[in-house]
Backbone bond lengths (Angstrom), bond angles and torsions (degrees), N, CA, C in turn:
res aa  C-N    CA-C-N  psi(-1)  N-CA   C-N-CA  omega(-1)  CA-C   N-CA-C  phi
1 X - - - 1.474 - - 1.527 108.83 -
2 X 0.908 137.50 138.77 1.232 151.24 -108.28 1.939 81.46 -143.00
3 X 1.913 118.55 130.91 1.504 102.09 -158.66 2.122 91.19 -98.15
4 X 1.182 110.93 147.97 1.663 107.89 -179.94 1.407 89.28 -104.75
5 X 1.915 86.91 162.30 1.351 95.04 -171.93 1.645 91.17 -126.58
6 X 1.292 131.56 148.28 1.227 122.00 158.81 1.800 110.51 -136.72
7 X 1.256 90.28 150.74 1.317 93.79 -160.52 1.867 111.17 -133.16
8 X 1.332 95.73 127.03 1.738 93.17 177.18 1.435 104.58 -149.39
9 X 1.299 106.47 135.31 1.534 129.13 167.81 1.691 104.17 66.28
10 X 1.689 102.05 45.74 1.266 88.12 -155.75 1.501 149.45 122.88
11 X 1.578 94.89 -76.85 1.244 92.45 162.81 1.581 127.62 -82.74
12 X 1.282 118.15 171.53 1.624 136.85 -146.63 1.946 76.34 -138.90
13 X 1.246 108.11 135.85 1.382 93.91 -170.12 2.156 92.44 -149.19
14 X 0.637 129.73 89.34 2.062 146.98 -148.90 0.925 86.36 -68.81
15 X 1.395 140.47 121.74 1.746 140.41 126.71 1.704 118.82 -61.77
16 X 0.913 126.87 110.62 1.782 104.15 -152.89 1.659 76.20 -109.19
17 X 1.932 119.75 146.82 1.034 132.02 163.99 1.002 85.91 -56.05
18 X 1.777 95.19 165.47 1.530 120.29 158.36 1.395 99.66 -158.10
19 X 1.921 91.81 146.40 1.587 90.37 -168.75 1.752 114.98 -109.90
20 X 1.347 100.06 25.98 1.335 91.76 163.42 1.897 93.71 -152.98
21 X 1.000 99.38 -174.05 1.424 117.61 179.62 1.328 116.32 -73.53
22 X 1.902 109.16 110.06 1.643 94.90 176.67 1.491 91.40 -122.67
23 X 1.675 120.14 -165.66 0.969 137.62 143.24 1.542 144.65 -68.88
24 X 1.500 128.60 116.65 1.215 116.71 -164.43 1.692 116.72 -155.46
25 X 0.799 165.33 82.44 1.642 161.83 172.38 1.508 103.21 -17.30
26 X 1.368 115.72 159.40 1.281 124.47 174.77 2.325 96.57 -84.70
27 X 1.233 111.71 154.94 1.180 117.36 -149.45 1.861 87.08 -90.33
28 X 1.567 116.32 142.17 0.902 156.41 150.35 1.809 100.80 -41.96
29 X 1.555 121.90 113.40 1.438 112.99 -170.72 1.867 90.68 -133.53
30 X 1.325 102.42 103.68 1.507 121.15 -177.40 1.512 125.24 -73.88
31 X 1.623 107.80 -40.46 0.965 147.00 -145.13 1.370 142.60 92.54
32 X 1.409 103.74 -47.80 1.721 140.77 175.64 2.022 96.02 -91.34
33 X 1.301 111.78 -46.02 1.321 115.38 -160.45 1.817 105.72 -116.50
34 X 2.024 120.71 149.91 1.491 96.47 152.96 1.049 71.76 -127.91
35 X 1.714 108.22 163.83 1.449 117.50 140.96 1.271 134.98 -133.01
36 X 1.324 127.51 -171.41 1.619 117.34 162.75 1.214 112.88 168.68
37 X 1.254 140.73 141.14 1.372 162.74 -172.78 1.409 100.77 -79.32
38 X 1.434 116.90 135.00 1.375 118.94 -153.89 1.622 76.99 -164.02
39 X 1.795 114.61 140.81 1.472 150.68 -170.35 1.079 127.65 -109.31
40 X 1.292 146.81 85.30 1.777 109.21 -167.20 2.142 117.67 -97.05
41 X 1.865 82.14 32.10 1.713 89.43 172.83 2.030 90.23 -106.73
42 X 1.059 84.88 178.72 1.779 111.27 -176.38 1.501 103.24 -106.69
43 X 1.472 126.32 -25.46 1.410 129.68 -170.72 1.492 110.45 -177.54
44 X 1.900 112.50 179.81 1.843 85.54 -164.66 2.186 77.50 -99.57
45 X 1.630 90.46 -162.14 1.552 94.53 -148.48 1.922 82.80 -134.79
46 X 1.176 112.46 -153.18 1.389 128.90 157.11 1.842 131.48 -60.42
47 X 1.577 96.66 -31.88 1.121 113.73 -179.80 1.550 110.34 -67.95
48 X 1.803 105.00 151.39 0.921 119.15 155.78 1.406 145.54 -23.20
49 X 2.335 89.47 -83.90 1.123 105.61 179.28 1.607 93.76 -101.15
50 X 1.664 88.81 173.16 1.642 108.86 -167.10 1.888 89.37 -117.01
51 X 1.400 111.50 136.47 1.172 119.97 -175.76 1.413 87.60 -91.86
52 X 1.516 119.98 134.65 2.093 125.84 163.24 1.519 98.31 -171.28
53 X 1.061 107.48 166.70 1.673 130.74 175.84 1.360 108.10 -144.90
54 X 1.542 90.22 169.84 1.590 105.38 -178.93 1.505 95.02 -115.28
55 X 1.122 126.94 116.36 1.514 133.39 143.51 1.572 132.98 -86.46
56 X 1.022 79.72 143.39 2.234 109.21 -172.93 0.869 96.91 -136.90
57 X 1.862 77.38 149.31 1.885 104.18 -178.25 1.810 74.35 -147.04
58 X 1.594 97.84 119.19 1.154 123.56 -179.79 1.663 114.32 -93.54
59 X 1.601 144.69 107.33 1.289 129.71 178.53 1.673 113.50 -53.52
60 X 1.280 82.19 148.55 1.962 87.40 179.90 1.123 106.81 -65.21
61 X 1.158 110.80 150.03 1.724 133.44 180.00 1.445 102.09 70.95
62 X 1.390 136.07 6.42 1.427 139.06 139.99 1.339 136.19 -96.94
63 X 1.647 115.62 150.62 1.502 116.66 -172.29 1.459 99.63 -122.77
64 X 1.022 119.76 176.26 1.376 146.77 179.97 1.498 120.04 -139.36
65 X 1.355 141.30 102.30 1.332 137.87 -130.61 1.910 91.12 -109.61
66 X 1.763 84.38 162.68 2.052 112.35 -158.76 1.232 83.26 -85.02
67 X 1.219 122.32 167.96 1.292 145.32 152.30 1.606 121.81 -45.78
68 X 1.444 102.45 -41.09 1.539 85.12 142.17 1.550 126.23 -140.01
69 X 1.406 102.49 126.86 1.921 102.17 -136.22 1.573 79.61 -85.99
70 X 1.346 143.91 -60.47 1.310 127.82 -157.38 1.543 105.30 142.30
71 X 1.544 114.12 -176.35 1.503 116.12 -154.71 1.995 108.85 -77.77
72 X 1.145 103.16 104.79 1.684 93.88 179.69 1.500 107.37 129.12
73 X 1.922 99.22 -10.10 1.861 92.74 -156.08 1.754 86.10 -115.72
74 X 1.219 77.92 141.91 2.001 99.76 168.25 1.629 116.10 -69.04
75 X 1.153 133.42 106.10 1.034 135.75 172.29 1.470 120.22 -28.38
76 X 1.385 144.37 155.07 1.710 127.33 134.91 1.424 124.29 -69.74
77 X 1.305 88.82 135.14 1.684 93.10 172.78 1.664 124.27 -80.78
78 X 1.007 155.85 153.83 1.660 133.09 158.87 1.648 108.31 -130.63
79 X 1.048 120.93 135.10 1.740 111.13 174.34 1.379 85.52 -135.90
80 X 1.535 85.75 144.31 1.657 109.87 -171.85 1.570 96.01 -112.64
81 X 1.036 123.06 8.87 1.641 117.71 -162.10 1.298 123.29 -63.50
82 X 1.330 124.00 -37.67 1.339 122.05 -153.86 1.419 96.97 -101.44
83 X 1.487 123.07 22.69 1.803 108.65 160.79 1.332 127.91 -76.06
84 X 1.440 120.57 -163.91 1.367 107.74 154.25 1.635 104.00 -139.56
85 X 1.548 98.67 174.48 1.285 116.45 -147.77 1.742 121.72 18.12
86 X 1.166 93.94 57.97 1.998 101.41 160.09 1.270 93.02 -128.65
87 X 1.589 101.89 135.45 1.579 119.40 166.92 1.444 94.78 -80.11
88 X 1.205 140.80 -75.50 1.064 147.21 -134.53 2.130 105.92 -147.58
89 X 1.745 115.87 170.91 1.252 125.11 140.00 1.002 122.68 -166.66
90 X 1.422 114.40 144.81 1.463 116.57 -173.29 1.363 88.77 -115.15
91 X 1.660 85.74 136.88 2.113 129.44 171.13 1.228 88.92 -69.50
92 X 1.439 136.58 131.83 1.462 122.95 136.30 1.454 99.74 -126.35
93 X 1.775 85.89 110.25 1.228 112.59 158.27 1.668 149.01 -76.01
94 X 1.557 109.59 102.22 1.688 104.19 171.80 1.197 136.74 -23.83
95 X 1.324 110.95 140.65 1.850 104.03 179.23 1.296 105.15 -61.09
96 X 1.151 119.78 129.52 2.153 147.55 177.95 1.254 95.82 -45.91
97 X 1.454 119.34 -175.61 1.526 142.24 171.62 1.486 95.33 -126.47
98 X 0.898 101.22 173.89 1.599 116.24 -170.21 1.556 96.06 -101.30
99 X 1.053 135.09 145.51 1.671 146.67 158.89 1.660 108.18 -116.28
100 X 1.488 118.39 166.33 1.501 141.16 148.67 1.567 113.77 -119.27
101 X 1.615 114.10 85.05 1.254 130.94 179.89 1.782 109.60 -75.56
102 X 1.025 137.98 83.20 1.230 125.57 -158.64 1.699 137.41 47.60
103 X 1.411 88.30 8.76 2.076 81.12 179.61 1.427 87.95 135.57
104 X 1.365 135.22 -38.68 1.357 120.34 172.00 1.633 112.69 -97.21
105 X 1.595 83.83 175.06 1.456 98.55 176.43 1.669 119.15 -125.20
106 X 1.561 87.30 125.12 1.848 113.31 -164.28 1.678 88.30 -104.61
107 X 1.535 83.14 177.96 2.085 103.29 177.23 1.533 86.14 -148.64
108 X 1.541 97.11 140.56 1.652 102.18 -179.43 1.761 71.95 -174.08
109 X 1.306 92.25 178.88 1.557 144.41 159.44 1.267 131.47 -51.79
110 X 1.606 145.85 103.80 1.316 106.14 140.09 1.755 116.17 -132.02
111 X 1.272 104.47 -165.71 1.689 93.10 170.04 1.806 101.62 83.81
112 X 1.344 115.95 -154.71 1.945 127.49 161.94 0.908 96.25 -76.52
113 X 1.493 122.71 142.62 1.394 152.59 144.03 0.931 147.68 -125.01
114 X 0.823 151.66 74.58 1.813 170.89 156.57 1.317 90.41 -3.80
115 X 1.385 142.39 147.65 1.525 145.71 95.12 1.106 125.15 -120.85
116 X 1.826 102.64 127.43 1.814 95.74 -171.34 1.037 98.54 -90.09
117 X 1.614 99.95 164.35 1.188 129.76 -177.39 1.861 118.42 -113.69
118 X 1.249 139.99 131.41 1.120 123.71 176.16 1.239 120.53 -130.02
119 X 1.438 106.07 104.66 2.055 117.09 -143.29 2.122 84.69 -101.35
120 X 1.528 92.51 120.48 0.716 106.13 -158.76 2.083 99.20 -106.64
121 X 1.490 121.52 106.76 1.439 136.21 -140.13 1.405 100.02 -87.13
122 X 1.464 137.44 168.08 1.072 143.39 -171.11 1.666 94.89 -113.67
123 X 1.338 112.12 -64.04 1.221 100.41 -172.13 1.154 122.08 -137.59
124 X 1.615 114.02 87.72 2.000 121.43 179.70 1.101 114.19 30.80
125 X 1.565 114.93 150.47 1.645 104.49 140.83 1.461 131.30 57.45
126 X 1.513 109.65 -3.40 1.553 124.93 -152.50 1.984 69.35 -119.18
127 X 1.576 89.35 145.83 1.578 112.04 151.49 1.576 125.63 -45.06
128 X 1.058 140.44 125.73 1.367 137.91 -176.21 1.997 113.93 -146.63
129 X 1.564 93.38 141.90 1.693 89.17 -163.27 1.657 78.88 -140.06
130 X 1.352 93.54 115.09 1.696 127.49 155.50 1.355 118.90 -88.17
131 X 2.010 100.07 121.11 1.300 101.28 174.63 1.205 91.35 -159.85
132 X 1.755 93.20 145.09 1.414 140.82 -156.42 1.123 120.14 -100.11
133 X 1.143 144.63 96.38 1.650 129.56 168.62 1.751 109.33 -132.51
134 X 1.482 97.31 133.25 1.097 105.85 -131.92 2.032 95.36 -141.62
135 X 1.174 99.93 116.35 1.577 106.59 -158.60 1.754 104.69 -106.40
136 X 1.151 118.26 108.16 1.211 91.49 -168.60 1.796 91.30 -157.91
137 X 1.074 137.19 177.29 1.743 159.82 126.94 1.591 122.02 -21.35
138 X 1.039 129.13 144.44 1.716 139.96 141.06 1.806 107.24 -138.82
139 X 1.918 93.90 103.85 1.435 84.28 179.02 1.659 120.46 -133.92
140 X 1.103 123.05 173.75 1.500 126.61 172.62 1.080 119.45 -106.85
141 X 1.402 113.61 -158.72 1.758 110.52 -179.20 1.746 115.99 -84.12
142 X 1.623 102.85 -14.88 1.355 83.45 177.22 2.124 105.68 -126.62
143 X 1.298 105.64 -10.37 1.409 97.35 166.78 1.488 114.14 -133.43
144 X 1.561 123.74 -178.22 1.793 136.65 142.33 0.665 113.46 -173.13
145 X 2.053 77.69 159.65 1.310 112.40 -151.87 1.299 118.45 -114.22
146 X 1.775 120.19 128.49 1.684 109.64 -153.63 1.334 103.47 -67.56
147 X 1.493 122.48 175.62 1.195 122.20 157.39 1.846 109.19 -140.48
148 X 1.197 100.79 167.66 1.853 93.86 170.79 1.887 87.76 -138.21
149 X 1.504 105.08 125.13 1.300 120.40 -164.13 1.663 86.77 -115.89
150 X 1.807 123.73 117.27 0.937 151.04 164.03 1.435 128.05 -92.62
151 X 1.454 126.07 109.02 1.208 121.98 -175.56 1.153 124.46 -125.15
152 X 1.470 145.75 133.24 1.490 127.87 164.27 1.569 106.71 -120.03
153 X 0.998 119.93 159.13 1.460 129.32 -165.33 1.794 92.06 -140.64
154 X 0.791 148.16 110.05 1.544 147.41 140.09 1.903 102.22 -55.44
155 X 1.241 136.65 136.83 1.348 146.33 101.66 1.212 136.11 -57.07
156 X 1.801 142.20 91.35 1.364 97.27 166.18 1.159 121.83 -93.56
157 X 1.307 120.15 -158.71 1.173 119.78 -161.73 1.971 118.23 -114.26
158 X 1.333 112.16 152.73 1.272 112.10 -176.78 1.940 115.13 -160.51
159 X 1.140 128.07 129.94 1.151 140.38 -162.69 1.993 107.55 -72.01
160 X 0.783 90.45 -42.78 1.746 121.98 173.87 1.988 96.19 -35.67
161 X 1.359 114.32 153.78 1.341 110.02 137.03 1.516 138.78 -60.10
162 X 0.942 133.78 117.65 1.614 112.92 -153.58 1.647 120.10 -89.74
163 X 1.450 127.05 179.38 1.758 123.11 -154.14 1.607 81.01 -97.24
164 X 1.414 101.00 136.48 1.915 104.07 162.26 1.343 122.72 -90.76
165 X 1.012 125.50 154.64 1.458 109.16 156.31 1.252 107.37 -98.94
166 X 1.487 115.18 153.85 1.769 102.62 172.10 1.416 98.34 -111.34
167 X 0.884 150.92 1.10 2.017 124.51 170.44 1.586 93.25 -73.43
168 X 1.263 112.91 -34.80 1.464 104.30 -167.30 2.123 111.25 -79.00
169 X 1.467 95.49 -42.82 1.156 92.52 169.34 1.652 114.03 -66.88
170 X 1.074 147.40 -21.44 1.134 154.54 -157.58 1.639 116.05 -78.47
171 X 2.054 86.02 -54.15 1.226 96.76 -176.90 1.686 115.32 -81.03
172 X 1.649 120.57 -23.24 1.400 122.07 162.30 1.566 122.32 -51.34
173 X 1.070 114.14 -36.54 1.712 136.26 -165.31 1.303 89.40 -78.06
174 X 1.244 132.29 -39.38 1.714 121.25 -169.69 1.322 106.98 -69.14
175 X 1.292 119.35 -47.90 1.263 145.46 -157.37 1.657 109.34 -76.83
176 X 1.636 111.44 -32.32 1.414 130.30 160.33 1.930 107.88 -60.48
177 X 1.458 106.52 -49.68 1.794 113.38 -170.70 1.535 90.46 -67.72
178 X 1.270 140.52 8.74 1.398 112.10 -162.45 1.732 108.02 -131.78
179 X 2.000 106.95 4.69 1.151 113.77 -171.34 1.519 94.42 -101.42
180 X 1.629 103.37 154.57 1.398 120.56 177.77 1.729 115.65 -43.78
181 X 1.205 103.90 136.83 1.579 106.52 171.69 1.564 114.46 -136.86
182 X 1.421 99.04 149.26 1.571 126.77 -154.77 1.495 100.30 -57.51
183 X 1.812 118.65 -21.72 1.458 117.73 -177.12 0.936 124.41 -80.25
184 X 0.979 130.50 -169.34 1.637 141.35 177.73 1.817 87.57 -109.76
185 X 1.635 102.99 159.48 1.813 94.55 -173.75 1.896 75.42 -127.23
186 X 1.538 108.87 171.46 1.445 102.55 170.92 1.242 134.47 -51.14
187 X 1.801 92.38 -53.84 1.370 117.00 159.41 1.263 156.35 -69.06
188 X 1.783 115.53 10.51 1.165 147.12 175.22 1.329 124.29 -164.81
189 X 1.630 124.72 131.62 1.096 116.17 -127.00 1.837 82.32 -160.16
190 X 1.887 106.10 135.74 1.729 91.16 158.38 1.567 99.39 -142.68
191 X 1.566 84.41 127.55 1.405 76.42 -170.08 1.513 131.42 -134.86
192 X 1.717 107.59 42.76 1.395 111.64 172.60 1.452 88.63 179.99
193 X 1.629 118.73 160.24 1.345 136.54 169.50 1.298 114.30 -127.30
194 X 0.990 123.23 144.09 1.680 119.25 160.72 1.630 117.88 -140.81
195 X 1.258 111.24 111.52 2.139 105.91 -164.88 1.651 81.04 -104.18
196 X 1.488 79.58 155.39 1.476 106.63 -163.45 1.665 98.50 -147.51
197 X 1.113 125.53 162.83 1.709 125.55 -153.25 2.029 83.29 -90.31
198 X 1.269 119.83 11.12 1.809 109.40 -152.57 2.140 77.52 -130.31
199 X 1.244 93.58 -72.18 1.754 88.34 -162.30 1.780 88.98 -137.82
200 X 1.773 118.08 167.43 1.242 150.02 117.81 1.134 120.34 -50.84
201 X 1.417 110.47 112.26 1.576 136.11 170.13 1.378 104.31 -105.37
202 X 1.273 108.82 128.61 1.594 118.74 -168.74 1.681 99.09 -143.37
203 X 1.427 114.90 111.81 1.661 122.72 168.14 1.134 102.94 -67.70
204 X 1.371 130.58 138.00 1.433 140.38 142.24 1.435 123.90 -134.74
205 X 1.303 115.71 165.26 1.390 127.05 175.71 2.025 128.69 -140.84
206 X 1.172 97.92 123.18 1.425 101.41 -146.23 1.873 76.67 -136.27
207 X 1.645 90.16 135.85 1.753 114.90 -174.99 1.968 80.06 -88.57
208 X 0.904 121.70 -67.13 1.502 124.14 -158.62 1.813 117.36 -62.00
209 X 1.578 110.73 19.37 1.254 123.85 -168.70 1.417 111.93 73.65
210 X 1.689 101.98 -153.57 1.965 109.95 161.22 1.169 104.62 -126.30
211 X 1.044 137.54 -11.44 1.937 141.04 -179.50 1.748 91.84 -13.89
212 X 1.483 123.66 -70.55 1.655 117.99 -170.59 1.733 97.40 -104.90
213 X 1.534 116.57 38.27 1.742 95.51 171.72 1.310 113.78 -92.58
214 X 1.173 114.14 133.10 1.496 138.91 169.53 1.403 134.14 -70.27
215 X 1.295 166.83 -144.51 1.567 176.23 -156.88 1.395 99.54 106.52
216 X 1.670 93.62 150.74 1.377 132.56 131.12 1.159 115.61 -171.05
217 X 1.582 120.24 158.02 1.688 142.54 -164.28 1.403 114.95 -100.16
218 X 1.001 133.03 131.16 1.641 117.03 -177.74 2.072 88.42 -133.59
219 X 1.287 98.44 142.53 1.596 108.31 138.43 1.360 118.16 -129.27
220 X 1.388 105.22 165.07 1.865 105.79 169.15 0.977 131.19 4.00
221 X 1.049 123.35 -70.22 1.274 154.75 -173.12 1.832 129.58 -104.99
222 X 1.804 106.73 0.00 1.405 85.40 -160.63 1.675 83.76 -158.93
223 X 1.573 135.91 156.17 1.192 121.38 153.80 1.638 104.59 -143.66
224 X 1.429 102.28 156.16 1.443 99.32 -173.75 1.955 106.51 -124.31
225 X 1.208 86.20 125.63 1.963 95.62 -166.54 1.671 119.27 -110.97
226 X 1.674 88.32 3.73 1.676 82.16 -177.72 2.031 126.07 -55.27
227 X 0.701 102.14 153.08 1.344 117.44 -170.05 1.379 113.61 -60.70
228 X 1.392 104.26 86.03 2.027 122.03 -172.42 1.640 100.21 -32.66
229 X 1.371 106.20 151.02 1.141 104.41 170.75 2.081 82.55 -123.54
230 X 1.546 108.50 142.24 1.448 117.51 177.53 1.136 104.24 -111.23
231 X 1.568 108.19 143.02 1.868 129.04 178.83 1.507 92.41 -113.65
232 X 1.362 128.58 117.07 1.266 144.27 -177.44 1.463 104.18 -101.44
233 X 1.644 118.30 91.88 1.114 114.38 171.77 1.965 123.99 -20.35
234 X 1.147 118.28 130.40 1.701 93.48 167.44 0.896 128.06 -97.19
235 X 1.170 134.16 -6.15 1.696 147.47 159.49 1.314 108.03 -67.08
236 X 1.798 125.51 -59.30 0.952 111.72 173.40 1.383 111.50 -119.55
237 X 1.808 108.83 110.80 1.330 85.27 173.45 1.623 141.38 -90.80
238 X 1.540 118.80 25.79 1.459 130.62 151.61 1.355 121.92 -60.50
239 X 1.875 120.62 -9.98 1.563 118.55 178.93 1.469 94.21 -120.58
240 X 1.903 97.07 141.82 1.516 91.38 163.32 1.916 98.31 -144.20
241 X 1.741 95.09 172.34 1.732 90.70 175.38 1.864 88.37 -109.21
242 X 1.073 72.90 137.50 1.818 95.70 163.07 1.509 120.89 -108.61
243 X 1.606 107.30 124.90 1.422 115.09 177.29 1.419 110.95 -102.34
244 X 1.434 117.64 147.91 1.275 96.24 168.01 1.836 83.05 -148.88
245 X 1.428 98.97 124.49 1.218 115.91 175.86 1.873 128.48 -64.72
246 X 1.260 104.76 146.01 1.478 107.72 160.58 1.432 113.47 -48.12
247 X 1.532 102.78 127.38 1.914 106.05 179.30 1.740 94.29 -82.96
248 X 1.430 102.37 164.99 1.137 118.64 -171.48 1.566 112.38 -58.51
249 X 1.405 130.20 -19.75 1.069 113.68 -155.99 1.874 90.73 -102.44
250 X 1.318 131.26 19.85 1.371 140.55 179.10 1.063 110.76 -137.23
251 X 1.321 108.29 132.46 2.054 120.93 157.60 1.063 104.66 -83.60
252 X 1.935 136.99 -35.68 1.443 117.54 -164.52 1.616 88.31 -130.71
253 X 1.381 111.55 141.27 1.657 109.92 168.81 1.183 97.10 -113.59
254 X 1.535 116.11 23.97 2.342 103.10 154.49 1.798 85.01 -70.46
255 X 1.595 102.92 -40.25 1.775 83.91 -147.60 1.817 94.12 -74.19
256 X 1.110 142.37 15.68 1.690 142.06 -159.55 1.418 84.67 -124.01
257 X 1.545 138.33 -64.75 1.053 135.68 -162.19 1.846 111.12 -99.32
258 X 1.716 102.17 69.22 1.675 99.55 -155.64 1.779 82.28 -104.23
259 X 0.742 139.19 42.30 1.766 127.45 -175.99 1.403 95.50 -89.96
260 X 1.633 124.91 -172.61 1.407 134.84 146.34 1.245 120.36 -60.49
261 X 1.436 112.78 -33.30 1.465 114.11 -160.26 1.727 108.72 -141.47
262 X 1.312 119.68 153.38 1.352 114.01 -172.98 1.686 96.59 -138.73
263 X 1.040 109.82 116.95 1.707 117.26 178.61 1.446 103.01 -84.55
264 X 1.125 129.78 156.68 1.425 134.43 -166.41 1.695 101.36 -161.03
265 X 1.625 110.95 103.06 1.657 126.31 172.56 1.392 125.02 -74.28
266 X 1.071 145.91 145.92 1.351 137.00 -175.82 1.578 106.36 -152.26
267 X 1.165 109.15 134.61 1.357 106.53 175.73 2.253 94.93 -144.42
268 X 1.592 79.06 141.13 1.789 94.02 174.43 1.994 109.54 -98.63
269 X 1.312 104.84 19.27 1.568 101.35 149.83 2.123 75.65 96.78
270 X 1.123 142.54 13.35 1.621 153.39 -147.20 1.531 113.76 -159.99
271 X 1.601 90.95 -91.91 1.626 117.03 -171.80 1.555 113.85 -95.08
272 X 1.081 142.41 156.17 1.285 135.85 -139.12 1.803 101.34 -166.58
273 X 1.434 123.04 99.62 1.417 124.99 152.67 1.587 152.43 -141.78
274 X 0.932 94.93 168.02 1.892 79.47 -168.86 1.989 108.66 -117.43
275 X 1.355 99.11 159.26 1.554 90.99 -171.66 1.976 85.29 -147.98
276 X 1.338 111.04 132.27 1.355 108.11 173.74 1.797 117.41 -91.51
277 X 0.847 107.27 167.44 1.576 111.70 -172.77 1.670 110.99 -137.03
278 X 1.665 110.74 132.50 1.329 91.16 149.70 1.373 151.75 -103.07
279 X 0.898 117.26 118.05 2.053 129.98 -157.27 1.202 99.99 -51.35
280 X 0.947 159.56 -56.26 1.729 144.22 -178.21 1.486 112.15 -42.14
281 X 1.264 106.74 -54.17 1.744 120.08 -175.20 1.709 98.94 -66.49
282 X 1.188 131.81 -25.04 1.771 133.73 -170.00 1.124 109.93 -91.81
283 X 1.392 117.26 -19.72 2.149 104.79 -161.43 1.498 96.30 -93.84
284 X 1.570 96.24 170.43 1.458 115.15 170.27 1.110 135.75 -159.13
């Protein structure tokens, strides 16, 4: 089968064959945004969690903002509430792109996007119906536009091991290799902080240079996304210091970055990780 493309305002929006039977909603049509929760089981199984994502197809010259988009930007909301048999799901969200939303700097989305989802079931084997509503932005450089993104997903249910699809499993699994992890990788590495009432100084070390390296800091309560400035060792250039300045609306980021702990993301434009810190023991 031969894959169609349809396209409006822009966007290029992929129907990808599939050669066996998966799970999927009819797609969410925004204008700016589609979406839809897509399965690559046939029914739920013994397991717990339920492997699914949410896919987007973002129009060009539009974004769709991260969980935490940056100074000025409205977060997304998601409530999973009104399914049945899901205890719980966790979003795991890809490292963002950088935007210029009017003068600041956000992290969002654009283009295809994968985010899995890992819907976590109450009771095996039992029927289960996932639904999504989902409050969030589609914006450009000079406006946005809200949206409320509605989803239902039916599971039923079956005792059996269940049929996969693989484009769908294939294409979720990539999208899984490409989210931040709790390790250190050989080839990318963070490995000290120091907050200061002016900027975050953050050591790292990255085999693949910084040409596409990325940051941002989150605590509890607070994250800071300004636009790193990198010190590229010159002796070696696999180490660099990373600054990331006080945003305008602060003189001191002890008092912005006051949590126990300060997580710190890094990505080399590839590989993608996070390492938490505790902020009392770092400032100076």
């Amino acid at each position: 089968m031969a894959t169609i493309f349809r396209v409006l305002l822009g966007l290029v929006v992929v129907f990808i064959p599939t050669s066996a039977k998966a799970l999927e909603t009819n797609w969410f049509d925004g204008g700016m945004v589609y979406a839809r929760l897509i399965s690559p089981i046939e029914e739920t199984s013994i397991h717990r969690v339920l492997n699914v994502a949410l896919e987007l197809n973002v129009a060009e010259g539009w974004h769709i903002y991260f969980r935490l988009p940056g100074e000025g930007a409205i977060p997304p909301t998601v409530n999973w509430g009104r399914g049945s048999n899901v205890k719980s799901v966790d979003m795991l969200w890809p490292f963002p792109k950088r935007f210029n939303d009017r003068g600041s700097q956000n992290l969002g989305y654009s283009g295809h996007v994968i985010i899995p989802l890992d819907v976590n079931v109450n009771i095996p084997a039992r029927p289960v119906t996932i639904e999504m509503n989902m409050e969030t932005s589609v914006c450009n450089e000079k406006t946005c536009v809200p949206q409320r993104i509605f989803l239902t997903l039916p599971v039923p249910a079956e005792d059996k091991t269940p049929m996969v699809n693989v484009s769908y499993r294939d294409m979720i699994e990539e999208a899984r290799s490409k989210l931040p992890t709790e390790s250190e990788l050989p080839g990318l590495k963070i490995n000290d902080i120091v907050v200061s009432p002016e900027t975050v100084e953050v050591t790292v070390y990255s085999e693949r240079g910084f040409a596409d390296a990325d940051i941002f800091i989150e605590t509890k309560d607070r994250e800071l996304t300004t636009l790193p400035i990198i010190y590229v060792d010159a002796r070696e250039p696999t180490k660099a210091k990373v600054h990331i300045d006080s945003p305008s609306y602060s003189r001191d980021l002890r008092k912005i970055l006051r949590s126990l702990e300060m997580t710190v993301t890094l990505t080399d434009g590839t590989d993608c990780i996070r390492k938490t810190f505790d902020f009392y023991n770092k400032q100076r």
